[in-house]
C-alpha positions, 0 to 999 in steps of 0.5 A: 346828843346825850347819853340816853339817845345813845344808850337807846339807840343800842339797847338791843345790844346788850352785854347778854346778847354779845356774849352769845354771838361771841360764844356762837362764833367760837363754837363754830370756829372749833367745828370748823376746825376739827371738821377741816383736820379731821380727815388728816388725823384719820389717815395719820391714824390708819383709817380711811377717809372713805366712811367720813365721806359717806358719812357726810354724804349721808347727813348732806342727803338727809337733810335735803330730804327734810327740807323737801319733805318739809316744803311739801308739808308747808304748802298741802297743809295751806295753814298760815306762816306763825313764824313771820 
């Protein structure tokens, strides 16, 4: 096998491409990470963990209504999918 089968085989997975896996990767590692400690330093700082909850419970609410909302208008509308 020569270097250009290699090279075309892996073409797809270019420096571009790695760099923004890596960048999405880190991205989500420090959200993870400030979402995970984020209740303690509220505590540590005199607040209550009880607004962050709601907060959360809220997002987690609403986006479900989209995709429910979402679902519903993707079958009424009985056009084709342009995404697939």
């Amino acid at each position: 096998m020569n270097t250009e089968d290699k090279v075309g085989k892996n073409k797809w997975l270019n420096r571009n491409i790695f760099a923004m896996g890596l960048t999405s990767f880190f991205s989500d590692f420090g959200h993870e990470m400030a979402t995970a400690i984020l209740p303690a330093f509220l505590v540590s700082v005199g607040g209550s963990v009880a607004p962050l909850g709601a907060i959360e419970g809220i997002a987690d609410a609403s986006i479900s209504g989209m995709k429910l909302l979402s679902g519903w208008y993707r079958i009424m509308s009985e056009r084709e999918n342009r995404l697939l």
